[in-house]
TINU-396447 format. One record per residue: residue in three letters; x, y negated, z of N, C-alpha, C, CB in turn. Coordinates in steps of 0.2 Angstrom, whole numbers. Each point is the difference from the previous one (the first is absolute). Glycine has a CB too. Example, Ala and Ser with C-alpha at 12.3 -4.5 7.8 and 13.67 -1.06 7.14 Angstrom:
BEGIN
 resn   n_x   n_y   n_z  ca_x  ca_y  ca_z   c_x   c_y   c_z  cb_x  cb_y  cb_z
  ALA    66    28    39    -4    -6     0     4    -6     0    -9     6     6
  SER     7   -11   -10     4    -6     1    -4    -5     3     6     3   -10
//
This chain:
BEGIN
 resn   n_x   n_y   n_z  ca_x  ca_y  ca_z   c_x   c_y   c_z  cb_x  cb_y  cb_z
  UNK  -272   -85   -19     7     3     0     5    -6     2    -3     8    -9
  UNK     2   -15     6     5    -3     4    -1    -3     7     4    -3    -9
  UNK   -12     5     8     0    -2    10     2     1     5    -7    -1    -2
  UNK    10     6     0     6     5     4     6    -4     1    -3    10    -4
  UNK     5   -15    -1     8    -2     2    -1    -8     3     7     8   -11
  UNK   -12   -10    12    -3    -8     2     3     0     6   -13    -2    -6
  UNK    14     7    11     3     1     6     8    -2    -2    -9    10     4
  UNK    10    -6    -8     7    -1    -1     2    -6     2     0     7    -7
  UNK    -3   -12    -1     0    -6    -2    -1    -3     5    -2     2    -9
  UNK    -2    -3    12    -1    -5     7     7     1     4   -14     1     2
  UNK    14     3    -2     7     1     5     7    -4    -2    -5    13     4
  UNK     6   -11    -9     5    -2    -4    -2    -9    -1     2    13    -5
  UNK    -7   -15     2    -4   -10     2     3    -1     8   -15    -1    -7
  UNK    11     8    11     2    -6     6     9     1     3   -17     1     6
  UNK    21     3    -8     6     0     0     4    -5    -2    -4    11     0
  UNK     3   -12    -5     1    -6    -4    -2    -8     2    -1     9    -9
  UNK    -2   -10    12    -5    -4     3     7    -1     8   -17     5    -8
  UNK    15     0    10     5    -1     5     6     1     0    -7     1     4
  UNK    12    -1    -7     5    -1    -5     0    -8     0    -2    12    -6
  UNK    -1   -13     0     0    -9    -3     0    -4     6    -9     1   -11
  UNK     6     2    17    -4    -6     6     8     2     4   -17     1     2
  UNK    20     4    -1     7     1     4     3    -6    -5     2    16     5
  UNK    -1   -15   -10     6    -3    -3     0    -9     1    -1    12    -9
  UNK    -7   -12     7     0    -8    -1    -1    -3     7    -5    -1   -12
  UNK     5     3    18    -1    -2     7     9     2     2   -16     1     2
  UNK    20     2    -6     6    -2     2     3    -6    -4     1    12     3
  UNK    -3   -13    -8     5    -3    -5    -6    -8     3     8    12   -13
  UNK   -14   -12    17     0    -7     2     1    -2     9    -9     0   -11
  UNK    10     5    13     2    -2     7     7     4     1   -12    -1     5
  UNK    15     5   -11     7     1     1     6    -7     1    -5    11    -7
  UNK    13    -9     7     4    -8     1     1     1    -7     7    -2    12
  UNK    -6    -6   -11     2    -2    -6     7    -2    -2   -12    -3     1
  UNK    16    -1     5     6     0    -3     5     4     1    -3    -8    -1
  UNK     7     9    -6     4     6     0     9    -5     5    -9     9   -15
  UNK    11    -4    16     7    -3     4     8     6    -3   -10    -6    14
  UNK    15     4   -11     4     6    -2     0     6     1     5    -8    -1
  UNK    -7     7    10     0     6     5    -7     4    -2     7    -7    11
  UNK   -12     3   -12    -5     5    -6     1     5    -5    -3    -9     2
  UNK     6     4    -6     3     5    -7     4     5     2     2    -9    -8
  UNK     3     9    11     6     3     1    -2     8     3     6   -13     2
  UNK    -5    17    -7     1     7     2    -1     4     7     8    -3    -9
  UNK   -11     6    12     2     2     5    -1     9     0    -2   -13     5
  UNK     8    14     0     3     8     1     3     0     7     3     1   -12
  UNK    -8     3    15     0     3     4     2    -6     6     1    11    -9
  UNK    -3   -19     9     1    -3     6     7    -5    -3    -6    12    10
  UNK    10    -7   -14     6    -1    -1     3    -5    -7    -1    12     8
  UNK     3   -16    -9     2    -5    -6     3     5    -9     5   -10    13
  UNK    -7    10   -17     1     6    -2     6    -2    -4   -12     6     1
  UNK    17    -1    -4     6    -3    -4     1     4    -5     6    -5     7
  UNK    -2     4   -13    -2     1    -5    -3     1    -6     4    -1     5
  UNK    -4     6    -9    -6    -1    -7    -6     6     5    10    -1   -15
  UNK   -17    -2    12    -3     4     3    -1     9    -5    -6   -12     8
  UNK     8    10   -12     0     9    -5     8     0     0   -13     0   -10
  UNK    12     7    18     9     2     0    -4     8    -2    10    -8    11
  UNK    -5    11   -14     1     5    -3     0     6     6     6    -7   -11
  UNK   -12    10    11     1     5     5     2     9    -5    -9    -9    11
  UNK    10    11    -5     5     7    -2    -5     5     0    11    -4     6
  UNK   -10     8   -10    -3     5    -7    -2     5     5     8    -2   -12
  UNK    -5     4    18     0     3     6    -7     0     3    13    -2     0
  UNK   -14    -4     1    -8    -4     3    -6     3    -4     6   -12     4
  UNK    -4    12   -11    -5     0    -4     0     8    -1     1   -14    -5
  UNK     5    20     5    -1     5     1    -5     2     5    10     0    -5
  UNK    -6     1     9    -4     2    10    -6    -4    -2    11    -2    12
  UNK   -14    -2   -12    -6    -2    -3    -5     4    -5     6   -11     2
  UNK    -2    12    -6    -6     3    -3     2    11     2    -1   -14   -13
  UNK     5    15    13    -2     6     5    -4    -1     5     9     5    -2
  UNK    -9   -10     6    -5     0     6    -8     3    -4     8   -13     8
  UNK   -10     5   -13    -6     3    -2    -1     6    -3    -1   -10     0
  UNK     7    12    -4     1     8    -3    -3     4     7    13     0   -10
  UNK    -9     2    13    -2     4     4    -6    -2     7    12     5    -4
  UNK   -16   -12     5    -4    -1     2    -6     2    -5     8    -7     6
  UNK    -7     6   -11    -6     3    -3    -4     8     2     7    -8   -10
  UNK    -3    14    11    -3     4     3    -5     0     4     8     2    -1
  UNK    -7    -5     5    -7    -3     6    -6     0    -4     6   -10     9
  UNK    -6     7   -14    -5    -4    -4    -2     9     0     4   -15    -7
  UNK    -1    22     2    -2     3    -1     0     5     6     2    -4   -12
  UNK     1     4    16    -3     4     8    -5     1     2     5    -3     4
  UNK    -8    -5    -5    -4    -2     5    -7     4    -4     8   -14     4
  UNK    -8    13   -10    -8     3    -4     0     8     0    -2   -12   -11
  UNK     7    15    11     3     8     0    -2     1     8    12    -1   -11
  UNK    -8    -2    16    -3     2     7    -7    -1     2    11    -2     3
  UNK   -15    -2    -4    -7     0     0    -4     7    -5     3   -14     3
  UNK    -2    15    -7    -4     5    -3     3     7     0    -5    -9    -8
  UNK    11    11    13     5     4     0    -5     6     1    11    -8     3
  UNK   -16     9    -2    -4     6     0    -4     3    -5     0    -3    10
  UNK    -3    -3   -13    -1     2    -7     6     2    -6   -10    -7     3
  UNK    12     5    -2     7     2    -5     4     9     1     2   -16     3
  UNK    -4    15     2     2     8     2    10     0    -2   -16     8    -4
  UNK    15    -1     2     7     4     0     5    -6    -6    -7    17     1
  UNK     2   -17    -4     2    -3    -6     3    -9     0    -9    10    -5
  UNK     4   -14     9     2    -6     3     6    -1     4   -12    -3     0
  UNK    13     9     3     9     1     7     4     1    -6    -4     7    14
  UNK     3    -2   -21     6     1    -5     2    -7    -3    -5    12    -3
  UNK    -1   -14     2     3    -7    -5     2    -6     5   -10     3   -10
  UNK     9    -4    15     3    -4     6     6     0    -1    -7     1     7
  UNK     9     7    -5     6     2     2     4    -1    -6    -3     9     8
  UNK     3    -8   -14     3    -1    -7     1    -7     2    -5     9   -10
  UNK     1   -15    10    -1    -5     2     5    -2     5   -10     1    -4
  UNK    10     1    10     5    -2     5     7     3    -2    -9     0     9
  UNK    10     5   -14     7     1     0     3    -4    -4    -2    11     2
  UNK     0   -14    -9    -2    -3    -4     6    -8     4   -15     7    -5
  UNK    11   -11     9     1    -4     1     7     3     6   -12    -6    -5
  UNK    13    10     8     5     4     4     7    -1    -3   -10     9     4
  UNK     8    -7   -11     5     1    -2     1    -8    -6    -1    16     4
  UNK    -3   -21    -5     3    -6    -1     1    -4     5    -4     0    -9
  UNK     2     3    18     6    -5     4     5     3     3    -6    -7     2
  UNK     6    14    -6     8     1     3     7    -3    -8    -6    15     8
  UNK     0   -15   -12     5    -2    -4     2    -7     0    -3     9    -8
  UNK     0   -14    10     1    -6     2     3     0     5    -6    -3    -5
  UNK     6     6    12     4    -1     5     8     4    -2   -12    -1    11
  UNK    11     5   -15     7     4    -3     4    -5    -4    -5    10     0
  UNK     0   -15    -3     4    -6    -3     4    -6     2    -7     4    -7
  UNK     4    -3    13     1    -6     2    -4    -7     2     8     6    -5
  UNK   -14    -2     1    -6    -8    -2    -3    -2     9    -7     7   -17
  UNK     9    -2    20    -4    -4     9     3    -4     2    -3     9     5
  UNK    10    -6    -6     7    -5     5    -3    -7    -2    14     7    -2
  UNK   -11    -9    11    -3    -7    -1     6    -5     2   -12     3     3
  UNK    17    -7    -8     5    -2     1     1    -7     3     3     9    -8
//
């Protein structure tokens, strides 16, 4: 019975194995000394200024998660349009409930305002 997972296991040793060998053939032929232009932050090419945790706007983080709200669909399309023939009369009823469903949570978000992108 566990000679079945010895596969596993090997894989996972020799993963680890190479792993340990990346790490310690950087940190002996990696540089060693550190300078300022080292340390120092970099963004985007450019010198970066002030604190780095600025406060972003609640707006970003709405639009964001409606994105994944109504991205999620696909996920349920996608297994519903593949078997759409076994499902018959009854798989196109429950879709549809389904698609009106979300129809009508992004009319009520673009009614609120939640798309605007200011």
């Amino acid at each position: 019975m566990l000679l079945e997972y010895i596969a596993i296991a090997v894989m996972i040793a020799v993963a680890t194995l190479i792993a340990g060998i990346a790490i310690g053939l950087g940190e002996l032929f990696g540089p060693k000394k550190a300078s300022a232009a080292k340390s120092m932050p970099y963004e985007s090419g450019m010198n970066p200024y002030g604190e780095g945790t600025r406060r972003m706007p609640v707006r970003f983080y709405l639009i964001a998660v409606l994105f994944i709200l109504f991205d999620i669909e696909v996920v349920f399309l996608l297994p519903w349009a593949i078997t759409f023939r076994k499902l018959g009369l009854f798989g196109l009823i429950e879709m549809a409930i389904f698609i009106v469903i979300l129809l009508i949570g992004y009319v009520y978000a673009w009614g609120k305002g939640a798309l605007e992108w200011e």
